[in-house]
VOKE-211027 format. One record per residue: residue in three letters; x, y, z of N, C-alpha, C, O in turn. Coordinates in steps of 0.1 Angstrom, whole numbers, padded with zeros to 4 digits, always signed. Example, Ala and Ser with C-alpha at 12.3 -4.5 7.8 and 13.67 -1.06 7.14 Angstrom:
ALA+0132-0057+0078+0123-0045+0078+0132-0033+0078+0142-0033+0085
SER+0128-0022+0071+0137-0011+0071+0129+0000+0079+0134+0011+0080
//
This chain:
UNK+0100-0056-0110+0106-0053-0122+0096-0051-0133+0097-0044-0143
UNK+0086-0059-0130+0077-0061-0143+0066-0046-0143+0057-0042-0151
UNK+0071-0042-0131+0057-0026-0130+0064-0018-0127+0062-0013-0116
UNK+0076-0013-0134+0090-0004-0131+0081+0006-0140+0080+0017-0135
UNK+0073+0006-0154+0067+0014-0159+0059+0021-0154+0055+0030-0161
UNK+0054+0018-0142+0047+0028-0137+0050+0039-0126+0043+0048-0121
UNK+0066+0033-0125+0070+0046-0115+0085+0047-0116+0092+0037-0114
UNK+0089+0056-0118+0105+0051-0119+0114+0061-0106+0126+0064-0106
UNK+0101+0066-0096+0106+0078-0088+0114+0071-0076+0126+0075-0075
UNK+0112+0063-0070+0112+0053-0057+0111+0041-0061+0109+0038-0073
UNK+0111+0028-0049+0109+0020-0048+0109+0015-0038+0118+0019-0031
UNK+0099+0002-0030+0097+0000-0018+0091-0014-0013+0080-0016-0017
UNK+0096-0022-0006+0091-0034-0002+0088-0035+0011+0097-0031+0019
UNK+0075-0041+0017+0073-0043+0034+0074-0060+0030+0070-0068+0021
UNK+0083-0060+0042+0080-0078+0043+0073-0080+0060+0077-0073+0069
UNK+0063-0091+0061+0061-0094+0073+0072-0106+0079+0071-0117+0074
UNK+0080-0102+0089+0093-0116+0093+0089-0119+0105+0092-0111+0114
UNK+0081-0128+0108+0080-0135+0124+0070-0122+0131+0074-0116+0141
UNK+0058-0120+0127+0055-0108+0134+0055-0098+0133+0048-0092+0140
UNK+0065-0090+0121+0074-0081+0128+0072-0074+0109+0074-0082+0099
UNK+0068-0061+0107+0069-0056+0098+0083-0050+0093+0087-0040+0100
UNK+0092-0054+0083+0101-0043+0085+0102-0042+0063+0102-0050+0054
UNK+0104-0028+0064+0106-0021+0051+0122-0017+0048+0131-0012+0054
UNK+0121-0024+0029+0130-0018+0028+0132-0006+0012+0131-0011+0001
UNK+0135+0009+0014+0130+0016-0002+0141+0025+0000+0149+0028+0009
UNK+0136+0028-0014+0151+0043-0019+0146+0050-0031+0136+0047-0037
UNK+0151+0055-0032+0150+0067-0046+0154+0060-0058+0161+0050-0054
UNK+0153+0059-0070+0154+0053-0080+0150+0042-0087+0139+0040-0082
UNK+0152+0032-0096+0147+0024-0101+0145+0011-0094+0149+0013-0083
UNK+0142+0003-0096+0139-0006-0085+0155-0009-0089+0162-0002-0082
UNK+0164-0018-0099+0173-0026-0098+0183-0013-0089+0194-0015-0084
UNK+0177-0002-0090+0193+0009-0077+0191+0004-0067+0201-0001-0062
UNK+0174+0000-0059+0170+0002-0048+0172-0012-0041+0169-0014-0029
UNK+0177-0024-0049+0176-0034-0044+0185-0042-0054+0185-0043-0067
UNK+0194-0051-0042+0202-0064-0051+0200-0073-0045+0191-0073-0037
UNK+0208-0084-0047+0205-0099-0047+0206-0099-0030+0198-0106-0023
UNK+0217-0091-0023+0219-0094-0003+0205-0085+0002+0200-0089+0012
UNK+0199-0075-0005+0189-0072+0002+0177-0076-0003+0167-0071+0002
UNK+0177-0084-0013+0162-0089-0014+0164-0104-0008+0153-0110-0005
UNK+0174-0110-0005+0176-0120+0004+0175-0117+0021+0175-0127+0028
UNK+0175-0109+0024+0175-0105+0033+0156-0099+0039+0153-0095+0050
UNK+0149-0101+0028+0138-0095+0032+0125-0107+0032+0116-0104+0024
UNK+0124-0116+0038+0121-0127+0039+0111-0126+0049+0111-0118+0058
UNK+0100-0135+0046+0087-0134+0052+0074-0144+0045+0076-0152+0037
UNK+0061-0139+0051+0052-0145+0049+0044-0137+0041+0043-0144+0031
UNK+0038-0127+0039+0037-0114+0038+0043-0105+0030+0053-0101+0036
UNK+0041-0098+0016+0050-0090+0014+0043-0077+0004+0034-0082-0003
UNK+0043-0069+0003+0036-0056-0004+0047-0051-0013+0058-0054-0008
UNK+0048-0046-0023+0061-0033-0030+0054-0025-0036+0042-0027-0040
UNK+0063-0014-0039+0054-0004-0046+0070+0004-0052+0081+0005-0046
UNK+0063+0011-0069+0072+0017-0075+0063+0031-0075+0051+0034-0075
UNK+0071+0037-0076+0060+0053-0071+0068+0068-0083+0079+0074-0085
UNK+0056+0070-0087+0060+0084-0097+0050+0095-0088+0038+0092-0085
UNK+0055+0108-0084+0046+0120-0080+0033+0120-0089+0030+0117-0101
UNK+0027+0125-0080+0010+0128-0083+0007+0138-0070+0004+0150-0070
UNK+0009+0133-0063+0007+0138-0048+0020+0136-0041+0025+0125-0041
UNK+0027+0149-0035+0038+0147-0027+0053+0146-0034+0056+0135-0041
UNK+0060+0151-0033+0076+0154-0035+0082+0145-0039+0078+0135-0034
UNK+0092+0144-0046+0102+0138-0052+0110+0133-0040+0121+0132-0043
UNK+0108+0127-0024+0113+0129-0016+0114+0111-0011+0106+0103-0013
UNK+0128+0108-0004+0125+0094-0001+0117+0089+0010+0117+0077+0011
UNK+0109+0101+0024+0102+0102+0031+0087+0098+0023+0077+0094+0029
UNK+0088+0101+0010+0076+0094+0000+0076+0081-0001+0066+0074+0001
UNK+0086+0078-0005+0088+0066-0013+0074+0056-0002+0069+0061+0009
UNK+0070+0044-0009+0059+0037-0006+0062+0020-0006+0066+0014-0016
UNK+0059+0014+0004+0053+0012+0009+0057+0021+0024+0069+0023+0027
UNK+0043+0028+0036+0045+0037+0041+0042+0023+0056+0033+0014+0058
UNK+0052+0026+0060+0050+0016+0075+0047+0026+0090+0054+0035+0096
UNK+0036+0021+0094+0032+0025+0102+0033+0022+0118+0038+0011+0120
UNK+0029+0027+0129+0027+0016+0140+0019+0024+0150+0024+0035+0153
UNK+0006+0020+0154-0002+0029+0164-0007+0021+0173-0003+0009+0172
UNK-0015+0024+0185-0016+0014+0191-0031+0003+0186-0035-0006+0194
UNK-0036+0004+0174-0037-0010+0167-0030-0014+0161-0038-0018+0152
UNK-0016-0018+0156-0009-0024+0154+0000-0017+0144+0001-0005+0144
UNK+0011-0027+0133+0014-0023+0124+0010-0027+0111+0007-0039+0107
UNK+0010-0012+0103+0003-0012+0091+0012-0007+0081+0018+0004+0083
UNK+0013-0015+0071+0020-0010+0058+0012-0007+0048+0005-0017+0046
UNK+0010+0004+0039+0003+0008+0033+0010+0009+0019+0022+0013+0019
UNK+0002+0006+0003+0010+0008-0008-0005+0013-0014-0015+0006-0017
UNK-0003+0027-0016-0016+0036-0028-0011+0032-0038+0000+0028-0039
UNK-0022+0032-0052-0022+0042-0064-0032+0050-0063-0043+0045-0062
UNK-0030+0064-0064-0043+0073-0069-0043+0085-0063-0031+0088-0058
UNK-0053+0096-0061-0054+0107-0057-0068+0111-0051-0079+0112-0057
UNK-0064+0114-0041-0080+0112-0029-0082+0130-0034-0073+0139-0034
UNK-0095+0133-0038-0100+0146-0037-0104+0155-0028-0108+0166-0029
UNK-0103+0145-0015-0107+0153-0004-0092+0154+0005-0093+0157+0016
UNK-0081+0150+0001-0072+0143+0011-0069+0156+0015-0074+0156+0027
UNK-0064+0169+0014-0060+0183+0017-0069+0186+0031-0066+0192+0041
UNK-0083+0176+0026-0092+0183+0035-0094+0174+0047-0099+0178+0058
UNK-0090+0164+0048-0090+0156+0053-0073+0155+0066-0072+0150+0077
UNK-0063+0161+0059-0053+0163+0065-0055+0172+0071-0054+0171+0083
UNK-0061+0188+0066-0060+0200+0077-0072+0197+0087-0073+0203+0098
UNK-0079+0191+0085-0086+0186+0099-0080+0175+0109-0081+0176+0121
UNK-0071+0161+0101-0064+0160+0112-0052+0165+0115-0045+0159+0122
UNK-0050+0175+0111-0041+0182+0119-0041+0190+0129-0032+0193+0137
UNK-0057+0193+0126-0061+0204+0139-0070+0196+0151-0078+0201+0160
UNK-0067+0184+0148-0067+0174+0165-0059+0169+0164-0059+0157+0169
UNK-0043+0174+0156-0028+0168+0169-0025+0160+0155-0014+0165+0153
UNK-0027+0155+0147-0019+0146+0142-0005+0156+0137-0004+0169+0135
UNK+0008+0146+0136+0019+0154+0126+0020+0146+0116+0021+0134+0118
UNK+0021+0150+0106+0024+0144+0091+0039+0143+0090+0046+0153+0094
UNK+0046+0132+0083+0059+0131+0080+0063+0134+0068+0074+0138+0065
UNK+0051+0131+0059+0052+0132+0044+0044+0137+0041+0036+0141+0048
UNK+0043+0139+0023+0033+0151+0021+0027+0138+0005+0028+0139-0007
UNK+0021+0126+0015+0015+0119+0004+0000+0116+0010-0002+0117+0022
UNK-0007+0113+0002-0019+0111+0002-0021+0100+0014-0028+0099+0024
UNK-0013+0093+0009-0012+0073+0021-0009+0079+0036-0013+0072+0046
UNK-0004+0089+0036-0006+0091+0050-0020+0094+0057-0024+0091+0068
UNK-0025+0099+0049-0043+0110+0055-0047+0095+0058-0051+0094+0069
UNK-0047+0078+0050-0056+0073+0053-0048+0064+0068-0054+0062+0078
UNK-0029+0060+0067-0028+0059+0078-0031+0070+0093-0029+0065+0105
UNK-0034+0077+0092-0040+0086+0106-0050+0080+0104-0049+0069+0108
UNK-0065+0083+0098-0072+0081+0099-0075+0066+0107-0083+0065+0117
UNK-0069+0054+0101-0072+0045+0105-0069+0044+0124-0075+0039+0133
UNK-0057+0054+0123-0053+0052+0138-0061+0062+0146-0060+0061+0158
UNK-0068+0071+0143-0078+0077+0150-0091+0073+0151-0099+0079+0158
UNK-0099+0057+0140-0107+0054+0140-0108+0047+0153-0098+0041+0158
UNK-0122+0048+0159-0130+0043+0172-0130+0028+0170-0134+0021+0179
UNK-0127+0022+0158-0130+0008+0159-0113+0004+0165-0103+0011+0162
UNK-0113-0008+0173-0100-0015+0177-0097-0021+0167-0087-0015+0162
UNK-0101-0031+0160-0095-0043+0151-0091-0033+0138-0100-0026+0132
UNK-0076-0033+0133-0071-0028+0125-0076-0027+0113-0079-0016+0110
UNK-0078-0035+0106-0088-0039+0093-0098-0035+0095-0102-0031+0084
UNK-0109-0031+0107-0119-0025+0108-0122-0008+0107-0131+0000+0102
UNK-0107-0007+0113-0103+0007+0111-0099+0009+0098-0103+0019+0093
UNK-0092+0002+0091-0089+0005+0078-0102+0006+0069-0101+0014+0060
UNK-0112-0001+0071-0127-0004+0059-0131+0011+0064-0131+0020+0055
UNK-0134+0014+0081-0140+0025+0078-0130+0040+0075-0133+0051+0071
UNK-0119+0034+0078-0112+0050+0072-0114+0053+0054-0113+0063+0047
UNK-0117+0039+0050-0118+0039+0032-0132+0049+0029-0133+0058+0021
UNK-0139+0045+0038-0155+0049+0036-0150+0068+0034-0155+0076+0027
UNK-0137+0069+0046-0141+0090+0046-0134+0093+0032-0132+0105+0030
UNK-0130+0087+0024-0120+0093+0011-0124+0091+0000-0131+0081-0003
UNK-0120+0101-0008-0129+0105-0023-0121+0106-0032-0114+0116-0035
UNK-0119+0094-0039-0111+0097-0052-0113+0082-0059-0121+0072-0059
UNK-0101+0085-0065-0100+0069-0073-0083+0069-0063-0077+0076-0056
UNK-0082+0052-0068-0077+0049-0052-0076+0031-0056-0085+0026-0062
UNK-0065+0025-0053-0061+0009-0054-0050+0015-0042-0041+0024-0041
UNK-0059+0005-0033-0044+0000-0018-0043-0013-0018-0051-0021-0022
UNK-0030-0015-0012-0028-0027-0007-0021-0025+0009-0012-0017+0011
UNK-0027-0033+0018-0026-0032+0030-0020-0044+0034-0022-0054+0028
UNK-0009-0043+0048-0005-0054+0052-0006-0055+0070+0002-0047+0076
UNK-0010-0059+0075-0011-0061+0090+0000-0078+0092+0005-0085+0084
UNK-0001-0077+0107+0008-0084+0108+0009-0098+0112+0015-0105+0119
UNK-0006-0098+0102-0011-0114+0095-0025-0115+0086-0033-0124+0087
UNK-0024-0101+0077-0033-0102+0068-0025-0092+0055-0015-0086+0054
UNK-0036-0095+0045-0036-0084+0035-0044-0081+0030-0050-0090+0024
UNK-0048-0069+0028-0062-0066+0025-0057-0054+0009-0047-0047+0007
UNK-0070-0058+0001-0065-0045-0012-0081-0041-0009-0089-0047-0002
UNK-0082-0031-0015-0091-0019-0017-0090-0014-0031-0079-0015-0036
UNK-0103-0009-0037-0107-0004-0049-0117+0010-0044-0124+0013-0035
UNK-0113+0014-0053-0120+0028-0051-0137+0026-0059-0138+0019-0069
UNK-0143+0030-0055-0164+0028-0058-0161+0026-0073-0162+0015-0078
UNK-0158+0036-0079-0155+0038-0094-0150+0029-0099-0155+0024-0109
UNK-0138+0024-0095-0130+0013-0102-0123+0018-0109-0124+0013-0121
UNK-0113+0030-0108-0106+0043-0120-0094+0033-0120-0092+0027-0130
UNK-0086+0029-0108-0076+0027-0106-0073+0011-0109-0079+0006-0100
UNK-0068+0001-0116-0065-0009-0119-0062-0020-0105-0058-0012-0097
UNK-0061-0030-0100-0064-0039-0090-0066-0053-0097-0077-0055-0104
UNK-0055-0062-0096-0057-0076-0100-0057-0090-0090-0050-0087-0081
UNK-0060-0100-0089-0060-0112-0079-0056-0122-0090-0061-0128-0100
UNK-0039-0124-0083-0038-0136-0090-0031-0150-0081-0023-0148-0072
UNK-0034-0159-0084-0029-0172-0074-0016-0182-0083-0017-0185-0095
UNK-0006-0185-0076+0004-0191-0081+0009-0203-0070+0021-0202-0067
UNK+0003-0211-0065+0003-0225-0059-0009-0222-0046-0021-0226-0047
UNK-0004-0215-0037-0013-0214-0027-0009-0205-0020-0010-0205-0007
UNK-0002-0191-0029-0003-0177-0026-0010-0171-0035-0013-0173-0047
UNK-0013-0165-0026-0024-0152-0035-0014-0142-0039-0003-0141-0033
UNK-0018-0133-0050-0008-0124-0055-0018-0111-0059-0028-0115-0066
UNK-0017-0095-0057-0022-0086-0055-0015-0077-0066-0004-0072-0064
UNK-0021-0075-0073-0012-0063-0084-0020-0055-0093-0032-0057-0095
UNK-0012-0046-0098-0021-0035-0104-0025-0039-0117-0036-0037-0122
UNK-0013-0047-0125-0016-0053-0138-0010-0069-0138-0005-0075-0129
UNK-0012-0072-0149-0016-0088-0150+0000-0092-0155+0005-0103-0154
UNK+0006-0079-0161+0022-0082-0164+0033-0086-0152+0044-0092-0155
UNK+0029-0082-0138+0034-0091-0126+0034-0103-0121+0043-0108-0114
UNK+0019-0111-0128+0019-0122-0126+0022-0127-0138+0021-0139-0135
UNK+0026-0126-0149+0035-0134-0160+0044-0136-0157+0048-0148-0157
UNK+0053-0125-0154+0065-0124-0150+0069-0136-0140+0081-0141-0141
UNK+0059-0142-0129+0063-0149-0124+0057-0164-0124+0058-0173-0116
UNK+0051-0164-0135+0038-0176-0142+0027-0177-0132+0021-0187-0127
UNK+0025-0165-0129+0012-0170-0118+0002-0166-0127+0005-0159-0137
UNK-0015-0172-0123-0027-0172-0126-0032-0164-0125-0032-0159-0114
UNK-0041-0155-0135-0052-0143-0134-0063-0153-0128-0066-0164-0131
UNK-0067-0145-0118-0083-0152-0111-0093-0142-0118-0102-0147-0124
UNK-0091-0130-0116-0100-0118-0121-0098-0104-0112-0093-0104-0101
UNK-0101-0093-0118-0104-0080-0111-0109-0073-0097-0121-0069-0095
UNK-0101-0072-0090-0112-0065-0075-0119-0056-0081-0115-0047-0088
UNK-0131-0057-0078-0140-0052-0081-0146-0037-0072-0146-0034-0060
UNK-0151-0028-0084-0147-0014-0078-0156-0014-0063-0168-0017-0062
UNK-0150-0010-0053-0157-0007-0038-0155-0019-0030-0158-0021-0018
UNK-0150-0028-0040-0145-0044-0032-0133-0041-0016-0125-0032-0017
UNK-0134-0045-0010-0122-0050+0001-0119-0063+0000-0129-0069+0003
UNK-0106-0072-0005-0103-0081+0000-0097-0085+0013-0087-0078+0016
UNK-0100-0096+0025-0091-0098+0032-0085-0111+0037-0089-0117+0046
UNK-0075-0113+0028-0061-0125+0026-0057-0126+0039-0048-0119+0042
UNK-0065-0136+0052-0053-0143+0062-0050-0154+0061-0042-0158+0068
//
């Protein structure tokens, strides 16, 4: 609710439950996309959301974000802000070794990538899929017992770390963690990876 200003296109939550990634999003404002039986219902250790306005990719709820994945390194939920300058270029090449695209957003180019990277360990494949992409860029990643955020070299894109007993809290502005009286620790730092297990 508190970062509804930054997108009013979609809305989207991954929760991790016992293992087990599961998403729930829709078209509209966050209070359309969710009430009191489905945010009770979305229970976990683990959780990412994302409010999403076009930049890249359609008005479409195949957009909407957080984008849940599953390859055979594992499953990956993915939540961008930003605009990769190479991602066009990056998609028509994996396309022309087999990948299919479902959506026409940016967050997909880096989930393929990670699943076509040579490294096994998920997170490994995620650091070096960050390395092939050119833009400004704040992720947040969830595996299915970590969380990792990402900043783009530059640092264009906003990224916050805040702690509220003995969760960590990941957000783009510091008005998320008011909202819930949690603590600013400070800024991910541009080219930083964090990784929360």
């Amino acid at each position: 609710h508190a970062l509804q200003h930054r997108g009013q296109e979609s809305a989207g939550i991954c929760v991790n439950d016992e293992n087990k990634l599961r998403v729930h999003k829709g078209m509209g404002l966050v209070s359309n996309v969710f009430d009191s039986d489905i945010l009770g219902d979305l229970t976990g250790n683990i959780s990412i959301g994302h409010v999403r306005y076009s930049t890249t990719g359609s008005s479409l709820l195949v957009n909407a974000q957080p984008l849940l994945t599953n390859s055979i390194k594992g499953d990956l939920a993915l939540a961008h802000n930003g605009n990769l300058i190479n991602g066009r270029e990056l998609k028509d090449n994996l396309e022309s070794h087999g990948s299919i695209f479902h959506s026409t957003l940016d967050t997909e180019v880096i989930a393929h990538l990670v699943a076509r990277s040579f490294k096994d360990d998920i997170i490994e494949a995620l650091i070096q899929s960050l390395q092939q992409i050119k833009g400004a860029f704040s992720l947040i990643a969830m595996t299915n017992d970590s969380l990792i955020a990402a900043r783009d070299p530059h640092g264009f894109r906003p990224l916050i770390l805040g702690k509220k007993g003995d969760s960590i809290i990941l957000s783009s502005e510091t008005c998320a963690l008011d909202i819930i009286d949690a603590e600013f620790i400070r800024e991910v730092k541009p080219g930083e990876v964090l990784i929360i297990d």
